[in-house]
TORLUMNU-703702 format. One record per atom (N, C-alpha, C): residue in three letters; x, y, z; residue number from 1; atom name. Coordinates in nm, 4 decimals. Example, Ala and Ser with C-alpha at 12.3 -4.5 7.8 and 13.67 -1.06 7.14 Angstrom:
BEGIN
+-----+----------+----------+----------+-----+----+
|   r |        u |        v |        w |   k |  a |
+-----+----------+----------+----------+-----+----+
| ala |   1.3190 |  -0.5690 |   0.7800 |   1 |  N |
| ala |   1.2300 |  -0.4500 |   0.7800 |   1 | CA |
| ala |   1.3200 |  -0.3300 |   0.7800 |   1 |  C |
| ser |   1.2850 |  -0.2250 |   0.7080 |   2 |  N |
| ser |   1.3670 |  -0.1060 |   0.7140 |   2 | CA |
| ser |   1.2900 |   0.0030 |   0.7870 |   2 |  C |
+-----+----------+----------+----------+-----+----+
This chain:
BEGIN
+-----+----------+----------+----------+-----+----+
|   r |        u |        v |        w |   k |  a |
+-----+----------+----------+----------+-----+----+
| unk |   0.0821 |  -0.1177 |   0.0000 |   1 |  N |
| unk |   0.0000 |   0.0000 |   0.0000 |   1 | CA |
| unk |   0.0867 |   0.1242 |   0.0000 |   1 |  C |
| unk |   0.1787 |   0.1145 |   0.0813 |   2 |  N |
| unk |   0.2858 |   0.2286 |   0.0569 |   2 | CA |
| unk |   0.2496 |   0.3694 |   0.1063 |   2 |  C |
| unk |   0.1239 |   0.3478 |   0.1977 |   3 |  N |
| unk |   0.1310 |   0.5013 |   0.2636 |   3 | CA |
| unk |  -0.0053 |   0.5748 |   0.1301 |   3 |  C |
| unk |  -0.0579 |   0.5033 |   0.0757 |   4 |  N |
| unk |  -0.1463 |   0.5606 |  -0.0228 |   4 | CA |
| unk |  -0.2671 |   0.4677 |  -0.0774 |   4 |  C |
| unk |  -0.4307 |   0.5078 |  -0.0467 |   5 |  N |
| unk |  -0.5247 |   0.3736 |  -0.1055 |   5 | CA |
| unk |  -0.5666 |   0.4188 |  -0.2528 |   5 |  C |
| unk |  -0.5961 |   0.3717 |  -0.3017 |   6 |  N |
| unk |  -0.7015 |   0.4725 |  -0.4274 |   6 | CA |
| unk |  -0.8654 |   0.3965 |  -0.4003 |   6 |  C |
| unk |  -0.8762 |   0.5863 |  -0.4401 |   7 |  N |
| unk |  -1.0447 |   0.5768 |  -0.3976 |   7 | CA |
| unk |  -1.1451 |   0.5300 |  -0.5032 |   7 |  C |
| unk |  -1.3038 |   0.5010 |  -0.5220 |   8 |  N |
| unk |  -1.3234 |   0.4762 |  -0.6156 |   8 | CA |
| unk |  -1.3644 |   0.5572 |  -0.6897 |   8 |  C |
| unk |  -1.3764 |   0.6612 |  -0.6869 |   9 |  N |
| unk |  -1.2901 |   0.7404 |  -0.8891 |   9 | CA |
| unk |  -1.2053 |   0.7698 |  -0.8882 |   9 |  C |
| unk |  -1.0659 |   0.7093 |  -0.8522 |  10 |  N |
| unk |  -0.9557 |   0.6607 |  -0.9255 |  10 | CA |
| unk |  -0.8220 |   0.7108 |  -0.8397 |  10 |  C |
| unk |  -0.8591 |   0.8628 |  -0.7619 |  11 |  N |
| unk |  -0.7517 |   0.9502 |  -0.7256 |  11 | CA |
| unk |  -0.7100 |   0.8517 |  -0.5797 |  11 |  C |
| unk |  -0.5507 |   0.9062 |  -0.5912 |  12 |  N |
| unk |  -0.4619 |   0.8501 |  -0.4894 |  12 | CA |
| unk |  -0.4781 |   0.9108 |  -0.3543 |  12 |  C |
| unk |  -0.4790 |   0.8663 |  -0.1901 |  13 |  N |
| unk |  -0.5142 |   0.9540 |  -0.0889 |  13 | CA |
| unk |  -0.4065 |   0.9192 |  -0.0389 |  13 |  C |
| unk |  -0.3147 |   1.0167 |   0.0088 |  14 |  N |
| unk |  -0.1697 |   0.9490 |   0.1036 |  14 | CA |
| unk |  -0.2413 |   0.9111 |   0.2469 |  14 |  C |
| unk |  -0.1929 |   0.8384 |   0.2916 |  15 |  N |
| unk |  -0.1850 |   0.7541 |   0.4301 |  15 | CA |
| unk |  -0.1162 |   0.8381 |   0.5440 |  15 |  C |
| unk |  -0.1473 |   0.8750 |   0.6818 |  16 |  N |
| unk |  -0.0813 |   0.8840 |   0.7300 |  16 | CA |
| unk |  -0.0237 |   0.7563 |   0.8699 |  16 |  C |
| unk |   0.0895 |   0.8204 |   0.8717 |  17 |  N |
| unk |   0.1002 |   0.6601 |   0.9843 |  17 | CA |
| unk |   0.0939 |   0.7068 |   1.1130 |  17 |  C |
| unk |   0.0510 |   0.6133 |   1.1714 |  18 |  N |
| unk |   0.0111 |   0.6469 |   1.2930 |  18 | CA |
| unk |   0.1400 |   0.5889 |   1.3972 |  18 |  C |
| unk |   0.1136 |   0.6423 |   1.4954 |  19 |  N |
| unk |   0.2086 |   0.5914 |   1.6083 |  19 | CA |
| unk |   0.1651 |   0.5857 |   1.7624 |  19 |  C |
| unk |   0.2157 |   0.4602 |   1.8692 |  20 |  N |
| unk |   0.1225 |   0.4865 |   1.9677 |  20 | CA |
| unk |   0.2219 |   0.4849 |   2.0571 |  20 |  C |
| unk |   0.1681 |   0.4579 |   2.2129 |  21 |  N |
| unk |   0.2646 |   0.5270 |   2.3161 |  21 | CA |
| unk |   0.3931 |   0.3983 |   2.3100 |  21 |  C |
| unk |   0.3900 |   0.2647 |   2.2801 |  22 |  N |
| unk |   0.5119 |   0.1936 |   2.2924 |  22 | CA |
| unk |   0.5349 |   0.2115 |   2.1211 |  22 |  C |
| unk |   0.5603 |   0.3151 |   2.0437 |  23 |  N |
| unk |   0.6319 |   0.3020 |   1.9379 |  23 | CA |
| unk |   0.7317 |   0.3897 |   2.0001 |  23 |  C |
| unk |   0.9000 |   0.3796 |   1.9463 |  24 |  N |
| unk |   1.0289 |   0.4583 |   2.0052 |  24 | CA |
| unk |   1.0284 |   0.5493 |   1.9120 |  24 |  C |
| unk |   1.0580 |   0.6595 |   1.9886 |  25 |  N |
| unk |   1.1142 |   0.8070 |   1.9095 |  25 | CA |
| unk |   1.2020 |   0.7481 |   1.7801 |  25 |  C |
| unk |   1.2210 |   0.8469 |   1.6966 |  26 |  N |
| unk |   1.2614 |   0.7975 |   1.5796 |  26 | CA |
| unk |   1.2575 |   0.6715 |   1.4848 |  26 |  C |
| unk |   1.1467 |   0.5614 |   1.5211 |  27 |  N |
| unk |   1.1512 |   0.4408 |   1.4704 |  27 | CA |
| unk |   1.1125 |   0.4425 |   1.2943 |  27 |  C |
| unk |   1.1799 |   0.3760 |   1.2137 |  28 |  N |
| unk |   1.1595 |   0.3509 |   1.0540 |  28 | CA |
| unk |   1.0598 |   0.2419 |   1.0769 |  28 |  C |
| unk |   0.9143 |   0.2956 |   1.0056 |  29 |  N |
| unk |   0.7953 |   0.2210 |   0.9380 |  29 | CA |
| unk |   0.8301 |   0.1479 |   0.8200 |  29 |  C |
| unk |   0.7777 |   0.0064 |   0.8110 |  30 |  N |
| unk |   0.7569 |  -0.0405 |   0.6519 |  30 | CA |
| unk |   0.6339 |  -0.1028 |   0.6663 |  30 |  C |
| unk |   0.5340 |  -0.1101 |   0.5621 |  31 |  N |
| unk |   0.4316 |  -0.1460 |   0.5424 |  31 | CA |
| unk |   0.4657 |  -0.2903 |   0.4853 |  31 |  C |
| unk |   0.3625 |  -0.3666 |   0.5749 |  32 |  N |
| unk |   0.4007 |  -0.4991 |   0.5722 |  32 | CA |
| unk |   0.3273 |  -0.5943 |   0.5076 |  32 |  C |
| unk |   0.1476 |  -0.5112 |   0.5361 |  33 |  N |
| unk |   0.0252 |  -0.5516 |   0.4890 |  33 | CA |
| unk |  -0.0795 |  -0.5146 |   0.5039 |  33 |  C |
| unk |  -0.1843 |  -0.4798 |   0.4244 |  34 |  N |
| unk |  -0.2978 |  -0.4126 |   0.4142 |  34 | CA |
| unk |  -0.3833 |  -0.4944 |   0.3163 |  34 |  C |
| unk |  -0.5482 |  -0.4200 |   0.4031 |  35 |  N |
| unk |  -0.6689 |  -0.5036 |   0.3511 |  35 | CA |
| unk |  -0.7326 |  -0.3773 |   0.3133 |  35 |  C |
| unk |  -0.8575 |  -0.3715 |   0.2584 |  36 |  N |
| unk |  -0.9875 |  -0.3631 |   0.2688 |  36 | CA |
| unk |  -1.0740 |  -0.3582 |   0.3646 |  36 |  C |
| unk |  -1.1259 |  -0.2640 |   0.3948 |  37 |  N |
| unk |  -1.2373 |  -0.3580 |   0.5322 |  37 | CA |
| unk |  -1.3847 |  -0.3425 |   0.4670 |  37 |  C |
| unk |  -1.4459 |  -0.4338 |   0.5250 |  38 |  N |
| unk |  -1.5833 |  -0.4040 |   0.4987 |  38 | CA |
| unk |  -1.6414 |  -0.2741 |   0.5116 |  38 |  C |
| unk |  -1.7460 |  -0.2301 |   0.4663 |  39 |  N |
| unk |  -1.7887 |  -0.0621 |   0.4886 |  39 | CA |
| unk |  -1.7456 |   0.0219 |   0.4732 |  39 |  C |
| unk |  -1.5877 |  -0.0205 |   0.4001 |  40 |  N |
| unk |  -1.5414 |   0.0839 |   0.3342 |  40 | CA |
| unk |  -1.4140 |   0.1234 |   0.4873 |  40 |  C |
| unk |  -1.2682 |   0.1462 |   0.4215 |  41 |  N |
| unk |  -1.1376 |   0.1613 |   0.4858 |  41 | CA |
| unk |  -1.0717 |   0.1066 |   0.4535 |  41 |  C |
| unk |  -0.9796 |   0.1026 |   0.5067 |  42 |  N |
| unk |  -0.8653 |  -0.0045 |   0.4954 |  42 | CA |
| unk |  -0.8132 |   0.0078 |   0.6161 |  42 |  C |
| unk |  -0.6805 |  -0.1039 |   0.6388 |  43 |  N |
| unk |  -0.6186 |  -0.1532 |   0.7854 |  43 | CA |
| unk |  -0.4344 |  -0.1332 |   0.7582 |  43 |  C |
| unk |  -0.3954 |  -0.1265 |   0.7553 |  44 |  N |
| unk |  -0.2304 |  -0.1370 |   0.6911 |  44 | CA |
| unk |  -0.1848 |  -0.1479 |   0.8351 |  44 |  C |
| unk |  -0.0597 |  -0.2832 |   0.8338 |  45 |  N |
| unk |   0.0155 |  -0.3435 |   0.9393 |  45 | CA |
| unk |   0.1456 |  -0.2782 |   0.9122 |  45 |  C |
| unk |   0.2031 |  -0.2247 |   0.9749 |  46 |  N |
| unk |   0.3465 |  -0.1278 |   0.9963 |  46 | CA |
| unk |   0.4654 |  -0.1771 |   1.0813 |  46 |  C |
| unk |   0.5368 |  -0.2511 |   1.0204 |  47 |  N |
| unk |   0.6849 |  -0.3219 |   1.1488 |  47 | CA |
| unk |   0.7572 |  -0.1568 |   1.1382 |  47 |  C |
| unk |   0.7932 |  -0.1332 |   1.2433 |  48 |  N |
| unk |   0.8896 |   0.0215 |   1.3213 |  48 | CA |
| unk |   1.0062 |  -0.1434 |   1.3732 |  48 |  C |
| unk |   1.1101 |  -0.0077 |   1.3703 |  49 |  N |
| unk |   1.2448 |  -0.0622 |   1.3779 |  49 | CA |
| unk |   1.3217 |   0.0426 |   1.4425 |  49 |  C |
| unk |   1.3876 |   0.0453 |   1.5797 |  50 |  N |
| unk |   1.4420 |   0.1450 |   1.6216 |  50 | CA |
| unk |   1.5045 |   0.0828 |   1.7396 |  50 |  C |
| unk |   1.6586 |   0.1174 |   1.7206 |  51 |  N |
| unk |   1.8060 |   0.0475 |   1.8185 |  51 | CA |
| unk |   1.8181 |  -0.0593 |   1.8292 |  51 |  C |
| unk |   1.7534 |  -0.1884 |   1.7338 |  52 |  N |
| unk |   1.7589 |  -0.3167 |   1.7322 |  52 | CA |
| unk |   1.6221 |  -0.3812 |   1.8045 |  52 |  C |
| unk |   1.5085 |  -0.2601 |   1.7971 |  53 |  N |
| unk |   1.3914 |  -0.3365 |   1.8546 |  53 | CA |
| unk |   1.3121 |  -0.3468 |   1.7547 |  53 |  C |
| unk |   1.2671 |  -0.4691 |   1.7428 |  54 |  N |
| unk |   1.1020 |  -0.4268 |   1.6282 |  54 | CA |
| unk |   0.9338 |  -0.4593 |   1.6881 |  54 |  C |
| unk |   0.8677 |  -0.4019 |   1.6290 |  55 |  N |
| unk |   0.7025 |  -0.4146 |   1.6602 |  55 | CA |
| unk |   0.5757 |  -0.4190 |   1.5496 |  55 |  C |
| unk |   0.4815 |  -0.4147 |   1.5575 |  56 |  N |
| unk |   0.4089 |  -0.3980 |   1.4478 |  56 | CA |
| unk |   0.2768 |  -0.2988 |   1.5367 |  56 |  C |
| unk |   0.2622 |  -0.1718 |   1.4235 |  57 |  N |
| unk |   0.1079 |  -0.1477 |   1.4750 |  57 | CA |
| unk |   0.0406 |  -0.1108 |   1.3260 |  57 |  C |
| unk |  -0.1185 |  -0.1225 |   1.3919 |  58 |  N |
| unk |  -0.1849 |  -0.1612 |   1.3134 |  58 | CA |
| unk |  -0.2403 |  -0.0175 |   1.2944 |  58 |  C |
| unk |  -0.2742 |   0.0277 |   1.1617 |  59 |  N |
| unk |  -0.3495 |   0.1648 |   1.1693 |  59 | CA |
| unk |  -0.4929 |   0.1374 |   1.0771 |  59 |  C |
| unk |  -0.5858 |   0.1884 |   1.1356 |  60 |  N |
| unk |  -0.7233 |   0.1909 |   1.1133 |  60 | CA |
| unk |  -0.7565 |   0.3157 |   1.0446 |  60 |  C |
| unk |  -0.8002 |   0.3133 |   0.8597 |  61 |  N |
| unk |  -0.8409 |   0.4279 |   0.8182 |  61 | CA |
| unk |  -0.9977 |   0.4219 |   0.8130 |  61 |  C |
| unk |  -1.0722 |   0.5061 |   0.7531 |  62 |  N |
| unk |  -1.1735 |   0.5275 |   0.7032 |  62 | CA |
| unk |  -1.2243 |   0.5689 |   0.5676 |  62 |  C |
| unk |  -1.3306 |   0.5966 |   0.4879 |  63 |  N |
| unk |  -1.3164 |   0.5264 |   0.3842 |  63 | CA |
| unk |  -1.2545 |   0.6661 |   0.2895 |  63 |  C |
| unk |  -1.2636 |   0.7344 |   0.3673 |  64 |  N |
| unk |  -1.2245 |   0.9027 |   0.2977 |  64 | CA |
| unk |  -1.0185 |   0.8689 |   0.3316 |  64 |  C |
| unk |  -1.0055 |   0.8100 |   0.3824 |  65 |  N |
| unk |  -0.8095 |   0.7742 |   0.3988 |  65 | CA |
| unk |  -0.8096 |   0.8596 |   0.5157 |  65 |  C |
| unk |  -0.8646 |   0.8989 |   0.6114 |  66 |  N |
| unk |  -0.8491 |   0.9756 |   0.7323 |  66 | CA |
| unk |  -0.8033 |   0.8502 |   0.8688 |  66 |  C |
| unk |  -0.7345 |   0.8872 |   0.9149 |  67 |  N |
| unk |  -0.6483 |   0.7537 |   1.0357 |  67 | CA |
| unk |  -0.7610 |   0.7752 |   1.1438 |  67 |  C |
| unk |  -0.8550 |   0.6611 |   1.1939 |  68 |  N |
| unk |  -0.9203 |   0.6341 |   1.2859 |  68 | CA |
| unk |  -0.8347 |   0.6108 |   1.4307 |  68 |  C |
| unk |  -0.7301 |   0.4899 |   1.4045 |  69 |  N |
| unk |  -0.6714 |   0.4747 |   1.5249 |  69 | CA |
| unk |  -0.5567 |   0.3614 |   1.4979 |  69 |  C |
| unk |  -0.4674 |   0.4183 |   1.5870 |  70 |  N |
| unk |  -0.3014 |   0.3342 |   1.5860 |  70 | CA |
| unk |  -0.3237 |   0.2416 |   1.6795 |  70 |  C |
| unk |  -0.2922 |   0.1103 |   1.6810 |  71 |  N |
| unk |  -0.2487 |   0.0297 |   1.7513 |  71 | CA |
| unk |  -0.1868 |  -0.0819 |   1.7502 |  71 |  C |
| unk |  -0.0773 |  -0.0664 |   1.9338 |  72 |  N |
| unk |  -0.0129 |  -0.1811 |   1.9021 |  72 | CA |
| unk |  -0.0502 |  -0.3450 |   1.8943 |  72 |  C |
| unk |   0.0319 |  -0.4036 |   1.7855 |  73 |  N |
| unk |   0.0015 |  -0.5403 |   1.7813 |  73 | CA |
| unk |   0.0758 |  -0.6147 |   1.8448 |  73 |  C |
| unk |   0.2172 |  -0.6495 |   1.8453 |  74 |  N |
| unk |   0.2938 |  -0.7067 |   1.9266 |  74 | CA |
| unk |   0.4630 |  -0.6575 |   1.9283 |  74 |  C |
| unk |   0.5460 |  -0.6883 |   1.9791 |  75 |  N |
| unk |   0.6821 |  -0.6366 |   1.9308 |  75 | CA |
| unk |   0.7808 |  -0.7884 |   1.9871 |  75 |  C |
| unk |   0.8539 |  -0.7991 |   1.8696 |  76 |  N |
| unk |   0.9554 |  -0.9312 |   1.8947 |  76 | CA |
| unk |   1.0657 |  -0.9436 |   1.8236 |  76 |  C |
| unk |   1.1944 |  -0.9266 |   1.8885 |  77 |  N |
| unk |   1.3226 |  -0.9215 |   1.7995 |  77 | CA |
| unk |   1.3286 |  -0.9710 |   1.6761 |  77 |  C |
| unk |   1.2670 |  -1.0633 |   1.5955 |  78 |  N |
| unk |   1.2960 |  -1.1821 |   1.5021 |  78 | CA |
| unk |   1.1276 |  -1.1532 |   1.4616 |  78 |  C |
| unk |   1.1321 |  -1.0468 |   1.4054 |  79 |  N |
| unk |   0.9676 |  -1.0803 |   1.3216 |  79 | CA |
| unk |   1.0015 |  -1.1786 |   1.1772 |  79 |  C |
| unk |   0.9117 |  -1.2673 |   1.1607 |  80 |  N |
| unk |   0.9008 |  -1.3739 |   1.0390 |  80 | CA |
| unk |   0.8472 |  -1.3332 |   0.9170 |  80 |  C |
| unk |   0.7430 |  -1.3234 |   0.9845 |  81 |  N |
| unk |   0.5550 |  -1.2843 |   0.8852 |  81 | CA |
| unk |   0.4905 |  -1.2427 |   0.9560 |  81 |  C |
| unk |   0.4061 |  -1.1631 |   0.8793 |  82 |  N |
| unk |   0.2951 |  -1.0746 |   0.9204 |  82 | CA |
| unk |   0.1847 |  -1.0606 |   0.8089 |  82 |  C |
| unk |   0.0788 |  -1.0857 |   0.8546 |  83 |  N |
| unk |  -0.0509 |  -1.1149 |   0.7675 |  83 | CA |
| unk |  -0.2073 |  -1.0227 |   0.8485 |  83 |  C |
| unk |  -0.2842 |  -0.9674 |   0.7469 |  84 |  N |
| unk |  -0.3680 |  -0.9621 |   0.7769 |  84 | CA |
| unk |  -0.5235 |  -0.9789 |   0.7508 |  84 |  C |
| unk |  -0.6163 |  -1.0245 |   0.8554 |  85 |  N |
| unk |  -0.7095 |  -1.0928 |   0.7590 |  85 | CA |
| unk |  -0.8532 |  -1.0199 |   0.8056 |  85 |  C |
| unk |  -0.9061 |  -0.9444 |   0.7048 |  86 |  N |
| unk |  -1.0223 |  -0.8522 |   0.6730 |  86 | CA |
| unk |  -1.1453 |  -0.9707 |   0.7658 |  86 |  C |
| unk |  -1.2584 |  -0.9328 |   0.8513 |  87 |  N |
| unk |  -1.3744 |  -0.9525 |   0.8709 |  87 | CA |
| unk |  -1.4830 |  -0.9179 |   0.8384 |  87 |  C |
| unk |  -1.5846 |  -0.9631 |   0.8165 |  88 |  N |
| unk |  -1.7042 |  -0.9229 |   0.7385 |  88 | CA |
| unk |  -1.7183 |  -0.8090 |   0.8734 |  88 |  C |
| unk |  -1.7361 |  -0.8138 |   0.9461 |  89 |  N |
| unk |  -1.7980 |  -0.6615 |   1.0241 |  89 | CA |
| unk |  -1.6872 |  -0.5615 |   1.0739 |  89 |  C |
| unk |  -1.6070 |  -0.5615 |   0.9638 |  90 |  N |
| unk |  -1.5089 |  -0.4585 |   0.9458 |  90 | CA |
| unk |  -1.4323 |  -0.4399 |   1.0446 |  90 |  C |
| unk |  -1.3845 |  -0.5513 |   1.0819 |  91 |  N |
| unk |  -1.2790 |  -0.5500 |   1.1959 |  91 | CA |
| unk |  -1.1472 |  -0.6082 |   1.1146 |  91 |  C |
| unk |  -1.0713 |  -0.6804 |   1.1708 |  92 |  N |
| unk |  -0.9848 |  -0.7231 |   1.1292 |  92 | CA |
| unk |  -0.8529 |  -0.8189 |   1.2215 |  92 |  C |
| unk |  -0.8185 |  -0.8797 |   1.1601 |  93 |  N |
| unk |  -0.6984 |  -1.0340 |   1.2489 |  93 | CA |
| unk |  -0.5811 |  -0.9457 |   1.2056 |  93 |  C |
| unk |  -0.4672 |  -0.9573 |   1.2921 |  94 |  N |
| unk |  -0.3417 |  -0.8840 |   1.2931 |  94 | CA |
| unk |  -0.3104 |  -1.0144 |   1.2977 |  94 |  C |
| unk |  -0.2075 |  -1.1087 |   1.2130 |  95 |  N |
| unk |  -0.1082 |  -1.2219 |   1.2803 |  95 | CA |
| unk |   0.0412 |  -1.2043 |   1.2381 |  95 |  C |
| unk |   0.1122 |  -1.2517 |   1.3257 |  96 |  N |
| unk |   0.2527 |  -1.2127 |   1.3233 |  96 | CA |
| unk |   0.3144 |  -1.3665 |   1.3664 |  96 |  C |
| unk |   0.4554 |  -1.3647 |   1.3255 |  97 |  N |
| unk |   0.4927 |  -1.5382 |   1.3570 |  97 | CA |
| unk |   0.6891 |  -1.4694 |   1.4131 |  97 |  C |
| unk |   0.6999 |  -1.5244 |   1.4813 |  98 |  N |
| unk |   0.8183 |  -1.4501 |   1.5359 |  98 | CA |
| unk |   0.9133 |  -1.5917 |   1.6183 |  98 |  C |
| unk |   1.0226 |  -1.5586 |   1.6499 |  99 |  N |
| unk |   1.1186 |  -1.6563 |   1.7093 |  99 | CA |
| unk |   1.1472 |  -1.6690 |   1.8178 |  99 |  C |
| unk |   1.0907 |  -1.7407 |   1.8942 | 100 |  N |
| unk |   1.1390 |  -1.6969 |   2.0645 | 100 | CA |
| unk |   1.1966 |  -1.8519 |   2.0693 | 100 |  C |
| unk |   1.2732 |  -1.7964 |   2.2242 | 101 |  N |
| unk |   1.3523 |  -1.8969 |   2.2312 | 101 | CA |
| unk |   1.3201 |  -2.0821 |   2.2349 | 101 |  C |
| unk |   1.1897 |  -2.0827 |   2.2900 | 102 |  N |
| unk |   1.1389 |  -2.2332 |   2.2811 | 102 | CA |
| unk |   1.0888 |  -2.2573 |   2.1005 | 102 |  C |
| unk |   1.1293 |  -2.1649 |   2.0206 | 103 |  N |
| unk |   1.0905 |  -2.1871 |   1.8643 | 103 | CA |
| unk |   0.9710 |  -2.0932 |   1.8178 | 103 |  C |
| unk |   0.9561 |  -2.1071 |   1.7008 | 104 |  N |
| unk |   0.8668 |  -2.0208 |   1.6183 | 104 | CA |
| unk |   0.6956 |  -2.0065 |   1.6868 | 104 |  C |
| unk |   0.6846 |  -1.8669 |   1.6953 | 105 |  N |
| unk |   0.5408 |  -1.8753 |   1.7705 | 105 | CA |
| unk |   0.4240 |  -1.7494 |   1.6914 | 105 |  C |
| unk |   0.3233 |  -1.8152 |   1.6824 | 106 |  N |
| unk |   0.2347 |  -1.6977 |   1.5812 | 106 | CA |
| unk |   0.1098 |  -1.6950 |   1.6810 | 106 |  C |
| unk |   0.1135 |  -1.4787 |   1.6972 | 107 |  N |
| unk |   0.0156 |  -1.4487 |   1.7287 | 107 | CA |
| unk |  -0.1121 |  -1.3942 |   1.6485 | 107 |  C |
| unk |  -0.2340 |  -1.4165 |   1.6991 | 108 |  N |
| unk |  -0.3172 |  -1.3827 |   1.6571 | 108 | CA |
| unk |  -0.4107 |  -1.2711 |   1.7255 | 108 |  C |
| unk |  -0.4215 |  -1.1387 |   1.6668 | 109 |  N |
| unk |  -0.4747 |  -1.0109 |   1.7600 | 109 | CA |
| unk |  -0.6218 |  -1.0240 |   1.6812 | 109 |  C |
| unk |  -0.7317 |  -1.0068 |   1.7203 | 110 |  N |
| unk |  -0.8477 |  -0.9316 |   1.7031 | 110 | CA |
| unk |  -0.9488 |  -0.8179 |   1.7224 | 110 |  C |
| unk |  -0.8868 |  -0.7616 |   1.6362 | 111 |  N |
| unk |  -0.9240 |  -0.5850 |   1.6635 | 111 | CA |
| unk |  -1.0513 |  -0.5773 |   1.5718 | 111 |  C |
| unk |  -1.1395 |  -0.5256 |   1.6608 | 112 |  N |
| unk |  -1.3010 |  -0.4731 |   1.5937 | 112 | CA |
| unk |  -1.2860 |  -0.3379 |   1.4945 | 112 |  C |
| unk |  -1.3951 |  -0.3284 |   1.4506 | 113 |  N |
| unk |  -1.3992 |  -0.2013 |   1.3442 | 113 | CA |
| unk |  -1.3852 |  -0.0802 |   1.4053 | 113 |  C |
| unk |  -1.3996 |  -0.0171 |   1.5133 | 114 |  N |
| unk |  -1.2977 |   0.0720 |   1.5672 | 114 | CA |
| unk |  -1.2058 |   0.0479 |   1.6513 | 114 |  C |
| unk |  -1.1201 |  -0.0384 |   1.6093 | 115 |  N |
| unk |  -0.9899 |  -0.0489 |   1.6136 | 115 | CA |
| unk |  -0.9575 |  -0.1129 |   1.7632 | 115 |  C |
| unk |  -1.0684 |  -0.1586 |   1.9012 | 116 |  N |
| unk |  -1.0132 |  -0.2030 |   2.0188 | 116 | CA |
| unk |  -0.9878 |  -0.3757 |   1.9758 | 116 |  C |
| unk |  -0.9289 |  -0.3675 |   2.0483 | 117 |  N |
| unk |  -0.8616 |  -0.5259 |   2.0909 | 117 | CA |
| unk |  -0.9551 |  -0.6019 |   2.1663 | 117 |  C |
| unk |  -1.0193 |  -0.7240 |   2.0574 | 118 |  N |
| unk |  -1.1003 |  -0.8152 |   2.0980 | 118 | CA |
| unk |  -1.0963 |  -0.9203 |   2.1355 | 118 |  C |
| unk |  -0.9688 |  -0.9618 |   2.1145 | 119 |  N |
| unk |  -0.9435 |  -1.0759 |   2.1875 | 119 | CA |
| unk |  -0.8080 |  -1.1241 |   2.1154 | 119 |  C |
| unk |  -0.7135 |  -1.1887 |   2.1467 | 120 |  N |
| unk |  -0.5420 |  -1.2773 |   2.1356 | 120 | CA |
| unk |  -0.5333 |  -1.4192 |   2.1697 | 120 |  C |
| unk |  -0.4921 |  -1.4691 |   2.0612 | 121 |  N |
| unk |  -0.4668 |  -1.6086 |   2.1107 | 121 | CA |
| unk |  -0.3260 |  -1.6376 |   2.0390 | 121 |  C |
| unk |  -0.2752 |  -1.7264 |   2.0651 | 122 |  N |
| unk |  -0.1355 |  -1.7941 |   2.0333 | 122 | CA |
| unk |  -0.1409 |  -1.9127 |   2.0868 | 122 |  C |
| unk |  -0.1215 |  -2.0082 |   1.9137 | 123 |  N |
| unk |  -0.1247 |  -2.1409 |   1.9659 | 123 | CA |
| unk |   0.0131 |  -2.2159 |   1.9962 | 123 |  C |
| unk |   0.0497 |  -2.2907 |   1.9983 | 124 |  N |
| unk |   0.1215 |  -2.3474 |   2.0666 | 124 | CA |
| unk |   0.2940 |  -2.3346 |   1.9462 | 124 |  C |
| unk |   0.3000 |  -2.3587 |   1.8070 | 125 |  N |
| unk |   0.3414 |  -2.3520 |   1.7231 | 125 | CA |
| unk |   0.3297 |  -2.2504 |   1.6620 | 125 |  C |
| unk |   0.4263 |  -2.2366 |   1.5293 | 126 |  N |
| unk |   0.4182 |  -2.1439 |   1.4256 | 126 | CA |
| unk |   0.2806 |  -2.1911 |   1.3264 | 126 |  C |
| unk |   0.1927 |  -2.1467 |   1.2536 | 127 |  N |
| unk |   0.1182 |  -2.1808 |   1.1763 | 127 | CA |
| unk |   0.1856 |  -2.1494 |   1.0329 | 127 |  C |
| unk |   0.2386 |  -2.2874 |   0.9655 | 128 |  N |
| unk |   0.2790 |  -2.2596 |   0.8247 | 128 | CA |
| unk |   0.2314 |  -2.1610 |   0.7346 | 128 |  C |
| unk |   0.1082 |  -2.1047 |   0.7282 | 129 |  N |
| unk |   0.0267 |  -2.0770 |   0.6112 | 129 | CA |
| unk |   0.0887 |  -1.9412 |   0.6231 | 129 |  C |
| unk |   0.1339 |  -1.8955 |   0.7396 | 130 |  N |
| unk |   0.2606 |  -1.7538 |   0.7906 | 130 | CA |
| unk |   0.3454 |  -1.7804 |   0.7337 | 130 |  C |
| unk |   0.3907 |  -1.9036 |   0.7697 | 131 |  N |
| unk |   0.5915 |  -1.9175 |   0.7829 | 131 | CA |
| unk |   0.6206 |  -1.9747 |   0.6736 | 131 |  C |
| unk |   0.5205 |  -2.0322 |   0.5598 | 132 |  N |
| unk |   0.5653 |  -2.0671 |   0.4570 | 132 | CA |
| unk |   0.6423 |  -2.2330 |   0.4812 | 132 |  C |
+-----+----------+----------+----------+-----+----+
């Protein structure tokens, strides 16, 4: 997505990125992954990188490209993959697959259509359909 959606008659809207209270001063954004949401928006997943730490947050637009709300998803030295998966009632799954020391572990965030945190799970393993 690159910081930009196109609307539907045609014109480009820049993105802004959002940032929340555990993102670090000066951290470099890359856009990792973005949906669609139902009812119109989009979601774009953002890994920040700053003094050897990384994280992902999630930013919530609306359907005009205006930023609803930043939030964090998780932060883990060794990010893998990062995926995100659109809900019919315009919420959206944040998953991330990362390396900790007992081996590869993928979380799963569920953030509603304005953007709170509905619930996290992490199963026991990495889920391939991430890690390839």
């Amino acid at each position: 997505m690159s910081g930009a959606i196109l609307t539907a008659d045609g014109p480009e809207i820049s993105l802004a990125t959002g940032t929340t209270p555990n993102t670090p001063t000066g951290a470099a954004f890359t856009d990792v992954a973005d949906t669609s949401l139902t009812g119109g928006g989009a979601a774009v997943l953002r890994e920040w990188s700053a003094s050897g730490a990384q994280g992902l947050v999630l930013d919530l637009y609306d359907a005009t490209g205006a930023l609803v709300v930043s939030k964090d998803v998780g932060h883990d030295p060794t990010l893998l993959a990062m995926t995100l998966i659109p809900l019919e009632n315009g919420g959206v799954v944040a998953a991330y697959t990362g390396q900790a020391a007992a081996g590869q572990q993928t979380v799963y965030s569920v953030f509603g259509a304005n953007g709170s945190l509905v619930g996290q799970a992490s199963p026991s393993a990495a889920v391939s359909d991430l890690t390839g």
